[in-house]
N, C-alpha and C positions, 0 to 999 in steps of 0.2 A: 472400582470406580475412580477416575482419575480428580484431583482437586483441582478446582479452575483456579488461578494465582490471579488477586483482584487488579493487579493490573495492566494483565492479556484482558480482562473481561472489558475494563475502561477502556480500554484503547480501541478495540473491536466497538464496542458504543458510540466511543468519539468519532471512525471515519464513518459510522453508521448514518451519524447525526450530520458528517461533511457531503454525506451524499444526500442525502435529504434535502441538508440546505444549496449544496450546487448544484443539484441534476435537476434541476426542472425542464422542461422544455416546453419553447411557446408553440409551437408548431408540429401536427404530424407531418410532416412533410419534410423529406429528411434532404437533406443540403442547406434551409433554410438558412438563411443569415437573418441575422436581426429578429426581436421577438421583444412581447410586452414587458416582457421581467429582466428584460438588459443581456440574456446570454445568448452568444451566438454557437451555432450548430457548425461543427468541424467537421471537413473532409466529406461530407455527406453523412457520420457517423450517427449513432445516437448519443455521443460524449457532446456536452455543450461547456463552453469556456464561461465561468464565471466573469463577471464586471470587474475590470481593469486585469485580468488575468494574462499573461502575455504566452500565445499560443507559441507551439512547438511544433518544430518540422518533424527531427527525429524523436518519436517516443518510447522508443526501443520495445522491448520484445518481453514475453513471458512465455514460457512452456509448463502448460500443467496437465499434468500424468498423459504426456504426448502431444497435448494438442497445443498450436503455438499462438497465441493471441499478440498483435502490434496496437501500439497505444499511440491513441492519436495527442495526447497533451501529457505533458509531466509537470508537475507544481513541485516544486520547494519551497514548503512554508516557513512563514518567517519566524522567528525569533519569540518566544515568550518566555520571557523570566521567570514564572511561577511553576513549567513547565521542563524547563532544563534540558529540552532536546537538544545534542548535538546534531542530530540531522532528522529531518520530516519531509518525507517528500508523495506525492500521489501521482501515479500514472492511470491515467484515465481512456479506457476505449471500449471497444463493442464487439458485440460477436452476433451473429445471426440470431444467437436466443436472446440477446440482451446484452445490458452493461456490465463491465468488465470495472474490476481498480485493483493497484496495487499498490498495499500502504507496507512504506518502510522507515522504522526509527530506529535510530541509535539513541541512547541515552544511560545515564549513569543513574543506578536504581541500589539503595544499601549499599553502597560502595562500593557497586561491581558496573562493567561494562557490560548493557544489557541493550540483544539488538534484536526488533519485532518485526515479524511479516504480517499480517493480513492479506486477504485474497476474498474478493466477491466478485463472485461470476458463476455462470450455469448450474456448476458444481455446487453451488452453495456458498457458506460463508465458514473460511478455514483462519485460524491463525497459529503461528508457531514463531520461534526464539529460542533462542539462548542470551546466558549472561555469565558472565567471567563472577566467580564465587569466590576464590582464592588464589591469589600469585595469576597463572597466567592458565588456571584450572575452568573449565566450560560448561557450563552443567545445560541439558534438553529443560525449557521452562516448561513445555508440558508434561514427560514423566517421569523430570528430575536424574534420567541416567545422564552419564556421561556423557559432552558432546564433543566434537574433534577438533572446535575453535571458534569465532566469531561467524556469522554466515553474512553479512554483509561487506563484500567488498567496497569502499571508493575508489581505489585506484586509476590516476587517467580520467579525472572528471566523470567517470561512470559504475555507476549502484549494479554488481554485480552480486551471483549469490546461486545455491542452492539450497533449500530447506523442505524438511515433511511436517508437513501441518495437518492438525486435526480441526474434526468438524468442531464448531461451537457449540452446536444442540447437544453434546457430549456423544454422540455415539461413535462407533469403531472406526469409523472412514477415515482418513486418511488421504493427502495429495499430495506428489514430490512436485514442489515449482520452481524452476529455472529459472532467474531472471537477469536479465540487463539493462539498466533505463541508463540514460544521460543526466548528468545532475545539474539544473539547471545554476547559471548564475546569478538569475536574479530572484529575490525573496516573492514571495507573494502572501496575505494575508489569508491565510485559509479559514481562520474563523470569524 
């Protein structure tokens, strides 16, 4: 049985708790713009833009275990001191079964460089990471072996990456996801 590290479990809580509080929609009726609760419906999607949230053309792309999902919004969230993310950002879109996100952080955790995936969508709800343990050494935060380096790229203003992530409900599954989002430049306030 593998150990969940308490802070892949918080972080999977925390976009749990961001989709909660952004996904509402006022409307079955999908294109709708404008609704009771201040979010408006993108692209026709069922992703809706949080109040003051500034929509995105390009929300680049994810591929998991083959199938390729485009995001209609990417959020970089802003800044919290007590949190010490060097980067937060959430891409947000849909798929025929339902909503899609994909949460990625970089941040510095025991004195290592430690970078988190999250993935909800059809498949369920997967996360995976690595984090830099010693000198410039990688370690899988889910079963501790070896990893082969950071999995988030930035480079060129875009959150590239590959990782295999496991289910949260602890069982065997497994997803290899692909991604590329655009990093936005302006903050947004996600909580």
């Amino acid at each position: 049985m593998r150990r969940r590290q308490p802070h892949v479990i918080a972080l999977v809580v925390m976009s749990l708790a961001l989709v909660a509080c952004g996904g509402a929609r006022g409307s079955d009726t999908p294109g709708r713009t404008g609704d009771q609760t201040g979010t408006t419906a993108v692209g026709g999607s069922d992703t809706t833009v949080p109040p003051g949230a500034p929509p995105s053309g390009d929300g680049g792309t994810a591929t998991v275990n083959g199938t390729t999902y485009t995001f209609d919004m990417v959020l970089k969230c802003e800044y919290v001191e007590d949190l010490a993310f060097d980067l937060e950002m959430q891409a947000l879109g849909s798929s025929p079964d339902g909503r899609v996100q994909l949460d990625l952080v970089v941040y510095t955790f025991a004195g290592g460089d430690t970078h988190d995936v999250s993935w909800f969508g059809p498949e369920g709800i997967f996360s995976g990471g690595a984090m830099m343990m010693t000198g410039s050494s990688w370690t899988d935060i889910q079963s501790g072996a070896p990893a082969d380096g950071p999995i988030i790229s930035t480079d060129g203003g875009v959150a590239t990456g590959t990782v295999v992530m496991s289910d949260i409900e602890g069982s065997d599954t497994t997803l290899e996801v692909a991604f590329a989002v655009p990093i936005p430049t302006e903050d947004f306030a996600c909580r």
